[in-house]
C-alpha positions as CSV (number, residue, x, y, z in Angstrom):
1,X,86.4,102.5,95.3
2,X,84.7,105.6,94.5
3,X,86.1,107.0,91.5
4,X,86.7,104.3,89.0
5,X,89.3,105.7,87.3
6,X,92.2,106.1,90.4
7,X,94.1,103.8,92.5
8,X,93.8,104.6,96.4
9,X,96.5,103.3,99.1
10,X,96.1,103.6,102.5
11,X,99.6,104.3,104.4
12,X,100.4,104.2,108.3
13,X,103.5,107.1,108.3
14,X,105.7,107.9,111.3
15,X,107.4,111.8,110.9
16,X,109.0,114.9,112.5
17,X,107.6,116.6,110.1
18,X,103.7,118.2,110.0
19,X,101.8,115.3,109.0
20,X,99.9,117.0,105.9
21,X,102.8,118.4,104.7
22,X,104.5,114.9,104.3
23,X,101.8,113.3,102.9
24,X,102.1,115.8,99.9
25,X,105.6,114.8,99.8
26,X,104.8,111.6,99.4
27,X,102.2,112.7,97.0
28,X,104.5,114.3,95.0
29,X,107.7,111.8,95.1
30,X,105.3,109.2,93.7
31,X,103.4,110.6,91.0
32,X,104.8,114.3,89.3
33,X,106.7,115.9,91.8
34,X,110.6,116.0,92.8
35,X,112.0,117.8,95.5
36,X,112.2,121.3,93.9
37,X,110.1,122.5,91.1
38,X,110.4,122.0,87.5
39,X,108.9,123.9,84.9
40,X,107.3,121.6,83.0
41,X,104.7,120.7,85.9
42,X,102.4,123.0,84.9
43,X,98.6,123.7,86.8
44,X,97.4,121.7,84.0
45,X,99.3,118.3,84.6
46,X,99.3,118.7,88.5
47,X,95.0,118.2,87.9
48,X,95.7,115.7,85.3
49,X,98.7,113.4,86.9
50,X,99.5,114.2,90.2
51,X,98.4,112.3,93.0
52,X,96.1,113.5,95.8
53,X,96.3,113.3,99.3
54,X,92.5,111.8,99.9
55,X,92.5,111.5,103.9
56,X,95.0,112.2,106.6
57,X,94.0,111.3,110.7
58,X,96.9,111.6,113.0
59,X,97.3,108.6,115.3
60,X,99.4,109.2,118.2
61,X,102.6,110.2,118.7
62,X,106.4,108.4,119.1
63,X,109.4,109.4,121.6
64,X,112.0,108.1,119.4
65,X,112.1,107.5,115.8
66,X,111.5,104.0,114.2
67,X,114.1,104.1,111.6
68,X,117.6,105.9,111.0
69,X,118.3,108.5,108.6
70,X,114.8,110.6,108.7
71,X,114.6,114.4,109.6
72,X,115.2,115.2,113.5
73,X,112.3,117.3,115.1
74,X,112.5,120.9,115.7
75,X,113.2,122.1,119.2
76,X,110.7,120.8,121.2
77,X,109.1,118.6,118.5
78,X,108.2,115.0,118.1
79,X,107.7,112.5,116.0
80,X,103.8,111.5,115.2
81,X,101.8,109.2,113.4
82,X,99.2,109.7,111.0
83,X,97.1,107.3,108.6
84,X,96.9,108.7,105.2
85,X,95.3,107.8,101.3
86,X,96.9,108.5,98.5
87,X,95.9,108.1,95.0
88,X,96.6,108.2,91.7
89,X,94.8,108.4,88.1
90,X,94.9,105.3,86.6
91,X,95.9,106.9,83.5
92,X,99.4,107.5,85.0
93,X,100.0,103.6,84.6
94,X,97.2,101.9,82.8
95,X,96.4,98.6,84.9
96,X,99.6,97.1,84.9
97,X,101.2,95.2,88.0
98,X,104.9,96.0,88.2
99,X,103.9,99.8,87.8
100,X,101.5,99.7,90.0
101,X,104.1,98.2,92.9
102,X,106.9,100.9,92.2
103,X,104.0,104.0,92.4
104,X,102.1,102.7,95.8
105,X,105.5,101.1,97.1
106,X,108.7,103.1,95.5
107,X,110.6,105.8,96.6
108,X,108.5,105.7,99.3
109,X,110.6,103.7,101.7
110,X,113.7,105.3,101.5
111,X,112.5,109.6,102.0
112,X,114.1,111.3,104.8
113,X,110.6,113.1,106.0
114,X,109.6,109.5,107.2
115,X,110.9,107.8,110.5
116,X,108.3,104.8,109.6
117,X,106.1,104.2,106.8
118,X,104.3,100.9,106.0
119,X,101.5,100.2,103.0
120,X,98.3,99.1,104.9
121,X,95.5,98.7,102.2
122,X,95.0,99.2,98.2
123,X,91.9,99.4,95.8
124,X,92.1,99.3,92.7
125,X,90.2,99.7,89.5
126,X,88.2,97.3,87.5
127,X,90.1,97.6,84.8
128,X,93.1,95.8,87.0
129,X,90.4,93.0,86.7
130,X,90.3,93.2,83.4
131,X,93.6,92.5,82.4
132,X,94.5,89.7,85.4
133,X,92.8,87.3,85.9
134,X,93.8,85.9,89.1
135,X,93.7,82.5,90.8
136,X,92.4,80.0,88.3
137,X,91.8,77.4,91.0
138,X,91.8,78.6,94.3
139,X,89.2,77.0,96.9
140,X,87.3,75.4,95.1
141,X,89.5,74.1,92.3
142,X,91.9,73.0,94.7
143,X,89.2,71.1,96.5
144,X,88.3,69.4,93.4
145,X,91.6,68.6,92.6
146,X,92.7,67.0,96.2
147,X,88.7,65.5,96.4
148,X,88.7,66.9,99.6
149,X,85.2,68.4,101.2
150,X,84.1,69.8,104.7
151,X,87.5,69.8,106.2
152,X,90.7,71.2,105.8
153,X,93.6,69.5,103.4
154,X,95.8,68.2,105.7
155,X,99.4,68.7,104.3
156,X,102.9,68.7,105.2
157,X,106.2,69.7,103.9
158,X,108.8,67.1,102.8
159,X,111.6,67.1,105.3
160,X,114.4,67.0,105.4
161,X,114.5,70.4,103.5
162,X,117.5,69.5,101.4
163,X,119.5,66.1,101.3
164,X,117.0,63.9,100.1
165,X,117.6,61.8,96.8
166,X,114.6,62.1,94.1
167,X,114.5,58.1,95.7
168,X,114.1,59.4,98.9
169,X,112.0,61.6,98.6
170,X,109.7,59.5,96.8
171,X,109.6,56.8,99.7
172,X,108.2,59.4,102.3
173,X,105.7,60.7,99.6
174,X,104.8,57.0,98.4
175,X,104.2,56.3,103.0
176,X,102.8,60.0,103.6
177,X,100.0,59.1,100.4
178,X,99.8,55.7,101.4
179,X,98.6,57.2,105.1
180,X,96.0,59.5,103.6
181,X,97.8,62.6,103.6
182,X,95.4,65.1,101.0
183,X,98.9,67.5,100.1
184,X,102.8,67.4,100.0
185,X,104.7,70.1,99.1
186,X,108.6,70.4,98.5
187,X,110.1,72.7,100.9
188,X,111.2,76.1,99.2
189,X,114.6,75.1,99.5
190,X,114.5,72.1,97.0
191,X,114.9,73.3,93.7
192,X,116.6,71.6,91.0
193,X,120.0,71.0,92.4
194,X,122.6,67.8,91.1
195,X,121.4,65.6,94.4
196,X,117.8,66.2,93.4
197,X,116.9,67.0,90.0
198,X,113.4,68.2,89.3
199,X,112.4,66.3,86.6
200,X,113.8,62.8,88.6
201,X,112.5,63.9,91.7
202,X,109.0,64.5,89.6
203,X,108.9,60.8,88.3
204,X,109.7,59.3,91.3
205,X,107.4,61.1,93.2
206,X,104.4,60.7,90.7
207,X,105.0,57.0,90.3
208,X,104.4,56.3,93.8
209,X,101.7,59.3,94.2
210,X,99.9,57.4,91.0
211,X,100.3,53.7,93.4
212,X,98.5,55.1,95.9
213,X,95.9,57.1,94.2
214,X,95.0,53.4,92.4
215,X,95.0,51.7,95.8
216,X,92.9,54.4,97.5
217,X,90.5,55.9,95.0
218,X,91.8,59.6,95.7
219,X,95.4,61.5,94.1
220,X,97.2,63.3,96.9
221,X,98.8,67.0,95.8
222,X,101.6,68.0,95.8
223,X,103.5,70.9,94.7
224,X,106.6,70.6,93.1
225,X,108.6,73.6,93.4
226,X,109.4,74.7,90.0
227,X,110.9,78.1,91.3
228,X,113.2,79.5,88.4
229,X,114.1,81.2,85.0
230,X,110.2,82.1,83.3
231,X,111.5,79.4,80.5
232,X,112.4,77.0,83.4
233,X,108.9,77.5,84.9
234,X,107.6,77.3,82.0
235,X,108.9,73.6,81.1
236,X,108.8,72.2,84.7
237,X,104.9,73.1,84.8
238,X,104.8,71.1,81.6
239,X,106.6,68.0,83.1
240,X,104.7,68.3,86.0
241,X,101.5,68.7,84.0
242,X,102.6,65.5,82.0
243,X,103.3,63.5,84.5
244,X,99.8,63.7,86.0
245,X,100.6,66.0,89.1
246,X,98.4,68.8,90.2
247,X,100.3,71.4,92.0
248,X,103.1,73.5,91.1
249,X,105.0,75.8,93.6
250,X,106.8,78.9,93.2
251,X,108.8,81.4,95.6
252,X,107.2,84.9,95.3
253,X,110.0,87.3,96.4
254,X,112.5,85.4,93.8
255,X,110.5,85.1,90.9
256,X,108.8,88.5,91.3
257,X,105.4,89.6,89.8
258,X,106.5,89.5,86.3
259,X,107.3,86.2,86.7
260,X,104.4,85.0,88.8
261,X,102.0,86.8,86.4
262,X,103.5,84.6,83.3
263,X,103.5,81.0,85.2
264,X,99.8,81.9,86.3
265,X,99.2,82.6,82.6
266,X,101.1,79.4,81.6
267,X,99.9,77.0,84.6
268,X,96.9,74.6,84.3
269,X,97.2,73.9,87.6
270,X,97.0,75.5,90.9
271,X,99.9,77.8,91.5
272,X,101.0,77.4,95.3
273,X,102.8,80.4,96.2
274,X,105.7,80.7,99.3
275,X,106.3,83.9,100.7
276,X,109.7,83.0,101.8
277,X,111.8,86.6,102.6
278,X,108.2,87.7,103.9
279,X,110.2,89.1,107.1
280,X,112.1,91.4,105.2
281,X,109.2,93.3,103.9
282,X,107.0,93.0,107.6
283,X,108.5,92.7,110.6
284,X,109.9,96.2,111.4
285,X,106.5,97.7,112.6
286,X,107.0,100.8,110.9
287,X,108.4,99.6,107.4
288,X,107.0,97.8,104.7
289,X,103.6,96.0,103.6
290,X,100.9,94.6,106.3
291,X,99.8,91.0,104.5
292,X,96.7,92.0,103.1
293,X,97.8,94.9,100.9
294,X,101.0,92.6,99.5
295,X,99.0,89.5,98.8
296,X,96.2,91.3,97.2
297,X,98.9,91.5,94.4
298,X,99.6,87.8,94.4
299,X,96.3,87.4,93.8
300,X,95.9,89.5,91.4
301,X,98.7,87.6,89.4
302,X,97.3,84.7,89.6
303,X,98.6,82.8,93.0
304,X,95.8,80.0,94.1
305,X,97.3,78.9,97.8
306,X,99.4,81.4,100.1
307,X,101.5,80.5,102.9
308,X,99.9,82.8,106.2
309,X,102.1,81.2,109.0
310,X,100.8,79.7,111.7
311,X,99.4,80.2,115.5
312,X,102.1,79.6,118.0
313,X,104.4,79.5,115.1
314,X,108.3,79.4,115.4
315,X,108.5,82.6,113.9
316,X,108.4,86.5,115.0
317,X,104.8,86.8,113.7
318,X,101.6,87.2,116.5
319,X,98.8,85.0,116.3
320,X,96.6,88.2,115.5
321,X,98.5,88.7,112.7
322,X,98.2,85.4,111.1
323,X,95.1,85.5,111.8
324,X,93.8,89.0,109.9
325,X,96.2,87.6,107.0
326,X,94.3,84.4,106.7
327,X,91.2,86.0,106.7
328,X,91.9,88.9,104.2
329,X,92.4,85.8,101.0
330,X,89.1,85.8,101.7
331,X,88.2,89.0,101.3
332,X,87.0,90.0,97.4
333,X,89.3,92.4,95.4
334,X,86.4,93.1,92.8
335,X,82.9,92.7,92.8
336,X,82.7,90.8,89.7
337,X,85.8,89.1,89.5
338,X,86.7,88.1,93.9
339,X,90.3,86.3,93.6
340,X,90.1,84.5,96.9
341,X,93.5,82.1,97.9
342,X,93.8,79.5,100.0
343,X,95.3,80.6,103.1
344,X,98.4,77.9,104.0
345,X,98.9,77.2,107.4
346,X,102.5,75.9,108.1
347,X,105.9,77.3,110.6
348,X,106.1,74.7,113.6
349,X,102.7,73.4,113.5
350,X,101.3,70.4,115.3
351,X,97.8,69.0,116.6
352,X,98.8,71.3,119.4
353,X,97.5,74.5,117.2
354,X,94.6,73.1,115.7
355,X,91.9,74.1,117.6
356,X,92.8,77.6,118.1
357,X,93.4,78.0,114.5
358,X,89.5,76.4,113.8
359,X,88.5,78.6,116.7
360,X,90.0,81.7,115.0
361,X,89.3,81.3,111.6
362,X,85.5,79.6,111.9
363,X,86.6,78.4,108.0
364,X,87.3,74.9,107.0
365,X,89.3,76.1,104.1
366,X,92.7,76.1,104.2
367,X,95.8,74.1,104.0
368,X,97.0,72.6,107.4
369,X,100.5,72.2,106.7
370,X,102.4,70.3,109.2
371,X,106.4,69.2,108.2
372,X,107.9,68.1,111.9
373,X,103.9,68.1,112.8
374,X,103.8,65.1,110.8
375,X,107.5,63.5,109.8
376,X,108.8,63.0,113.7
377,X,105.3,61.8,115.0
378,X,106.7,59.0,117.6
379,X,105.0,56.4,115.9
380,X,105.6,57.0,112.6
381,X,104.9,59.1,109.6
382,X,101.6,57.6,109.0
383,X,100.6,58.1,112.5
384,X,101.4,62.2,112.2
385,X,98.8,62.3,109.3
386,X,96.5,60.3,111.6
387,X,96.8,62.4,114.3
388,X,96.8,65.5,112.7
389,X,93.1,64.2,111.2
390,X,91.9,63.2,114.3
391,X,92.9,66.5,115.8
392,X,90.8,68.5,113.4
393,X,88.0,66.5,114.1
394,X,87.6,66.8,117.4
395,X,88.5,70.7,116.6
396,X,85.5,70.9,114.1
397,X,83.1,69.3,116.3
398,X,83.4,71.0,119.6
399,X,85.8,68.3,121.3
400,X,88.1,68.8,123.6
401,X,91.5,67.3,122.0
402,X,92.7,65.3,125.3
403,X,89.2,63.8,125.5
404,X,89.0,62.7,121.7
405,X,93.0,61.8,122.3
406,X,91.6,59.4,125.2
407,X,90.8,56.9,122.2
408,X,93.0,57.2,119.6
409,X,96.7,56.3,120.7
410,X,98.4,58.7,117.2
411,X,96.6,61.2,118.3
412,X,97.5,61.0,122.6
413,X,101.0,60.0,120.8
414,X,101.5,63.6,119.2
415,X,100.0,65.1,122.3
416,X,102.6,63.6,124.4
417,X,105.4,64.9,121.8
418,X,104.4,68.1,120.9
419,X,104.3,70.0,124.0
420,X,102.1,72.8,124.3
């Protein structure tokens, strides 16, 4: 940041329009402008309030619009792209969250000067800092937590998604802990529902997690998803808390950032955070957020792990993308006060992904999290943890996975069912 005291975005916009002149819509739309002048914004509160465009570089240029609904070209027109930075005085807002998402990601969307526009990158003042604290756990608290060192946790998701009993569920937790697994988590579908109340599924799980941890020296995590009311949160966190478990899990896009910034100012432990409805916000290339501008947010409000997808995944996403997402929760938000996350690794992954996701990232900290990866091994659930260890081994010291497989029959086992 170079002024202190404003908020800067960085925009990719798509229009028929001359690039400078829509980014001064924009300008306007989002901080004291409408779409004809009024006469109360005087010279005097345009240089006090209004936003200013800070740098505009055209990009290239589109045959066809992205999206419906914007303004057609003028006879022999096009449609081109720029880059653009807004900002804003943080006076307009003082350093609050929600207001902070409805002026850099508002009205925006929706003008008809704009055939594509998607929020690339924020900075924000130290005074954001100030007020939020961010994760309270993240790397290193989740580390100590899971007593896990060196290597990634390996995790995976409790599947079936929905249909277990609170019994049920507790016997694959009780033989995934019992099998070394370092982190469970509930899949975001499991909630609270009559088949598989929270507080049951909670005590069952936790009796079996608290077995293991005596047999073994070492408390596996898992995150209960405690997605809800703010009051719900509130008192499932507490259970949880009280029953000796050391993750909680909520679903970002449902809860929202009211509700995330209140459980993170609740929680006492790490808050794992889903990003479930992700695609709605990303995968039009020219609408929405790019990763690293929406979860600096999430941080921001307190989120310890977030889910980045996977390589090879069995979603729409590009390995490059998961990639630069992973990556930027390790990126610091403020000098003083960093806020890095634990990126989550999960969507269809196996052994088969391990050692171009080590390869990429060159980081042993994440979460590996691997549901079929590790649930429909051939030989059993305790052999898709094994194998899913031994894979990262080999990955994290430079050995080919078929050779290291040659040895160790869970991991040539997962080899032979996960095809590449």
């Amino acid at each position: 940041m170079s002024d202190p005291t404003r908020i800067e975005a960085d925009y990719l916009i798509e229009t028929a329009a001359e690039p400078a002149a829509a980014a001064e819509a924009m300008a306007g739309e989002q901080s004291s402008g409408t779409f004809v002048a009024v006469p109360g914004e005087t010279p005097e509160l345009k240089a006090r309030a209004a936003a200013r465009v800070e740098a505009l570089e055209v990009v290239g240029t589109v045959d066809a619009p992205s999206l419906p609904g914007a303004v057609a070209p003028k006879a022999g027109g096009g449609w081109q792209r720029a880059r653009v930075t807004l900002s804003w005085p943080l006076d307009n807002i003082g350093p609050s969250l929600p207001n902070l998402v409805a002026t850099v990601a508002g009205n925006l969307f929706e003008l008809r000067a704009f055939s594509g526009l998607r929020l690339l990158d924020l900075r924000l003042p130290t005074a954001f800092a100030d007020r939020y604290a961010g994760p309270k756990f993240g790397v290193a608290g989740t580390r100590r937590l899971a007593g896990v060192e060196g290597r990634p946790l390996i995790g995976t998701i409790v599947k079936p998604s929905v249909g277990l009993s609170s019994a049920a569920t507790a016997e694959l937790v009780g033989t995934l802990a019992d099998a070394g697994i370092d982190f469970v988590k509930d899949d975001e579908l499991q909630s609270d529902g009559p088949s598989c109340p929270f507080e049951a599924r909670v005590e069952a799980v936790m009796r079996v997690v608290e077995r293991a941890a005596d047999r073994h020296g070492r408390k596996c995590m898992v995150a209960f998803n405690l997605t809800g009311d703010i009051d719900e949160m509130r008192r499932r966190h507490d259970f949880v808390f009280a029953k000796g478990g050391t993750c909680i899990m909520a679903s970002l896009n449902a809860v929202g950032f009211a509700g995330i910034v209140e459980l993170a100012r609740h929680t006492a432990l790490p808050l794992h955070a889903h990003r479930n409805g992700w695609g709605a916000l990303s995968r039009a290339p020219a609408l929405g957020w790019s990763f690293p501008a929406w979860s600096k947010l999430w941080r921001l409000a307190g989120c310890d792990h977030m889910h980045v997808n996977g390589l090879a995944n069995k979603f729409s996403e590009s390995d490059d993308s998961v990639i630069v997402s992973a990556r930027s929760l390790g990126d610091s938000l403020f000098e003083a006060s960093p806020m890095r996350a634990m990126p989550v690794f999960s969507s269809g992954q196996t052994v088969r992904q391990v050692a171009g996701t080590w390869a990429a990232l060159g980081s042993p900290d994440l979460i590996y999290a691997a549901g079929g990866g590790i649930v429909a091994h051939p030989h059993g659930v305790a052999a898709g943890v094994t194998a899913l260890r031994e894979a990262w081994d080999a990955a994290m010291a430079g050995i080919p996975i078929e050779t290291h497989a040659q040895t160790r029959p869970a991991l040539a086992a997962a080899l032979g069912a996960y095809k590449a």
